[in-house]
Structure formats: structure tokens, C-alpha cells
N, C-alpha and C positions, 0 to 999 in steps of 0.2 A: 428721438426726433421731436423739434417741435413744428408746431403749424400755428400760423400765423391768420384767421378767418379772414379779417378785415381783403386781406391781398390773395387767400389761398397759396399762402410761399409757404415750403415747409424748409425747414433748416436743419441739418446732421453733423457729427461731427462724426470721424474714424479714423483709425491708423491702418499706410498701409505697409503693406512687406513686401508687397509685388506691385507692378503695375500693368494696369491692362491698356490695353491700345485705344481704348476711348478715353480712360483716367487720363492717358499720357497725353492725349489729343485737347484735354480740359486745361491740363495744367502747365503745357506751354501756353495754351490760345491766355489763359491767364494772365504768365510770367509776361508775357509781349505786354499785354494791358495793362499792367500796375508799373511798368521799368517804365510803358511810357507816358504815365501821368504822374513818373518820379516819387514811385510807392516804396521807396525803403530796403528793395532787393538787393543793393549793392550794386548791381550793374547799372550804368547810365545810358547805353545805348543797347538796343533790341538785339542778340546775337544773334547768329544763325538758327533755323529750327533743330537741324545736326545737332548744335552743341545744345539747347536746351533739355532734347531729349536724352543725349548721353548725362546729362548734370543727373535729372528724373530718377532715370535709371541706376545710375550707379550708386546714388544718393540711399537706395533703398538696399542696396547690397553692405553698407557700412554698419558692422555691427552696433557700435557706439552712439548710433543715430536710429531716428524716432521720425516717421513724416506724419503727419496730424495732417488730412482736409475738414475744408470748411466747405459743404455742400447745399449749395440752393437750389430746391427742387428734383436733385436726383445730381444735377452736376457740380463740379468741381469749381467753387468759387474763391477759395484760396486757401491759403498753407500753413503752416509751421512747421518747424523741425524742431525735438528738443536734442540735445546732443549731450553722453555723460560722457567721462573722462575714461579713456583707457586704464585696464587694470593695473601697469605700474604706477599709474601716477595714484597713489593711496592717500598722499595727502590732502589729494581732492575729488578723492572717492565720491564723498556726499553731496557733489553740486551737480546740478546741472545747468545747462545754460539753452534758454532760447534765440533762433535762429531764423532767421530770412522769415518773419512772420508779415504775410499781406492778404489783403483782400484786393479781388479784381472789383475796380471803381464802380462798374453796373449791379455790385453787390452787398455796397458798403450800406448802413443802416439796418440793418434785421438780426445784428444780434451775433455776427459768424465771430468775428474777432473775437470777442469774450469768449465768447461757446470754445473757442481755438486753444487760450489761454487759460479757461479753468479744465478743460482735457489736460493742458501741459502738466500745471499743476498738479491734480490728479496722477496722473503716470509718475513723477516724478516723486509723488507722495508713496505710491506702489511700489518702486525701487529703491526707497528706504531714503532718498535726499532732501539733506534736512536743508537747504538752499538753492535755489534757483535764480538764474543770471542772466542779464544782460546785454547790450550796448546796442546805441541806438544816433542814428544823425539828427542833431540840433531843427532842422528843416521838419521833422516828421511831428510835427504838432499834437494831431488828431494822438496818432500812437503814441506819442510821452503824456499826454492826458489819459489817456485807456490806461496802461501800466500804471500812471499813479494809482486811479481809482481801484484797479487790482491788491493796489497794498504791494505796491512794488518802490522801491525808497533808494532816490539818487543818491551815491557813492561818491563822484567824478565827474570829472572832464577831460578832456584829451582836446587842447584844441589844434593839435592836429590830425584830425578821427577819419577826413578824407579830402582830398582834391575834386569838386567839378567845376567842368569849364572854365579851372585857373582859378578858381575860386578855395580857399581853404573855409573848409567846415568843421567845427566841432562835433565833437561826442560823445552821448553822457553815458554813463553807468549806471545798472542797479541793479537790483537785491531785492530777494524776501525770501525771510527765513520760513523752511515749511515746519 
């Protein structure tokens, strides 16, 4: 944990396996918050609470998958998932790839993002994966500058990576080797 004097915020990273009724009560109030300041989660519009909590949930029951929080002062301020590759796929045994990574907007600047990203790394490094991946919409500015500075190294384009609002968006790829 670190602590920050200047503001008294302290900041944590952890994986969970389960989630508890206050974790899950953080991590939608979140999801709601970053979908609608167009934080990078893939959805464009806020869903239902229902389906956020069933995503949470079952999200943690998927062997293949890894949830990392990013907590400010005791709460859940935003996420990552790493996800590896199912055991037949051998060929890509050694990657993994990162996923739906955000911070809810009242909690951006203290450091969670990184803290989020060198945990991924880390774990990913503990599972023997000598690569780590992964794609990201053209629009996420702040995030494709963090990732560079990680030592994370554009691969691609797709510039058809998503549709909003009628609008086609690209999106890039990337890479770093662990």
C-alpha cells in the first residue's frame, strides 16, 4: 500500500477471486462512472445494474481470467483484468493479454493505473508469460500515453476497432515482451 501525506489517500492494488457485496457495490458504482465519462470499458451506454453485477460476478468464476482493483482509501476505484489463453490453445500459451482496464474519473491522478499495470505485469510474469497484450480505442489518449510509458510498443491498427454514435473508430495494438 502506498500513502500519499500531502492528501492522506492511500492507494492498493489486489486480485480478487470472489466478490463481496461492498467490492461489487464499488465496482459497478465505478463501471457507471468511467462508461460515462467514455473511460475505455467497451460499453457506450450505462447498462442495467442486473447485468453489471452478473458481468462482476461471473467475471471472477472464469478460470482464464485475473480481476486486479485499483483501491483508493479502502474502496474500489478501478480495474483490470488480465486474461491467459485456454490450455488447448499452446500456441499462445505465453501471452497474456489486458482487459477492460479503467479508473473511475474521481480517482485518476494518484498513481492507480500504473499500480494496476505493473500488478498485471507482475502476475503475468509469475505464470511464466513471456508477452503481454493489448488493444485499445484510438479516443483513449491519457491510456495509449500510460501504456507507452509502460514499455508497451504499437503493433496495429484496425481502423475498424468500433462503431459509436455512427462514428467508426480505430484501434491500436500492443505488446511487450516480459
Amino acid at each position: 500500500m502506498k500513502t500519499l501525506v500531502k492528501e492522506n489517500i492511500s492507494i492498493a492494488v489486489d486480485t480478487l477471486k470472489e466478490i463481496s457485496s461492498t467490492d461489487l457495490a464499488d465496482l459497478c458504482a465505478v463501471t457507471e462512472q468511467a462508461i460515462k465519462a467514455g473511460g475505455g470499458f467497451g460499453w457506450i451506454s450505462i447498462p442495467p445494474r442486473e447485468s453489471l453485477k452478473k458481468y462482476w460476478n461471473g467475471l471472477v468464476l472464469i478460470k482464464t481470467n485475473i480481476l486486479i482493483v485499483g483501491r483508493l482509501n479502502g474502496s474500489i476505484a478501478g480495474s483490470l483484468q488480465i486474461s491467459f489463453n485456454p490450455p488447448n490453445n499452446e500456441a499462445q500459451k505465453n501471452i497474456s493479454k489486458i482487459q477492460s482496464h479503467f479508473v473511475a474519473p474521481w480517482a485518476r491522478g494518484y498513481g492507480l493505473a500504473k499500480a494496476m499495470i505493473d500488478k498485471a505485469i507482475k502476475i503475468s510474469k509469475e505464470n511464466n508469460k513471456k508477452s503481454i497484450q493489448l488493444d485499445i480505442r484510438e479516443t483513449q489518449s491519457a491510456a495509449i500515453k500510460l501504456f507507452g510509458t509502460k514499455g508497451f510498443a504499437k503493433w496495429g491498427e484496425n481502423p475498424s476497432y468500433a462503431f459509436i454514435n455512427g462514428k467508426r473508430i480505430k484501434g491500436y495494438y500492443y505488446s511487450k515482451d516480459l
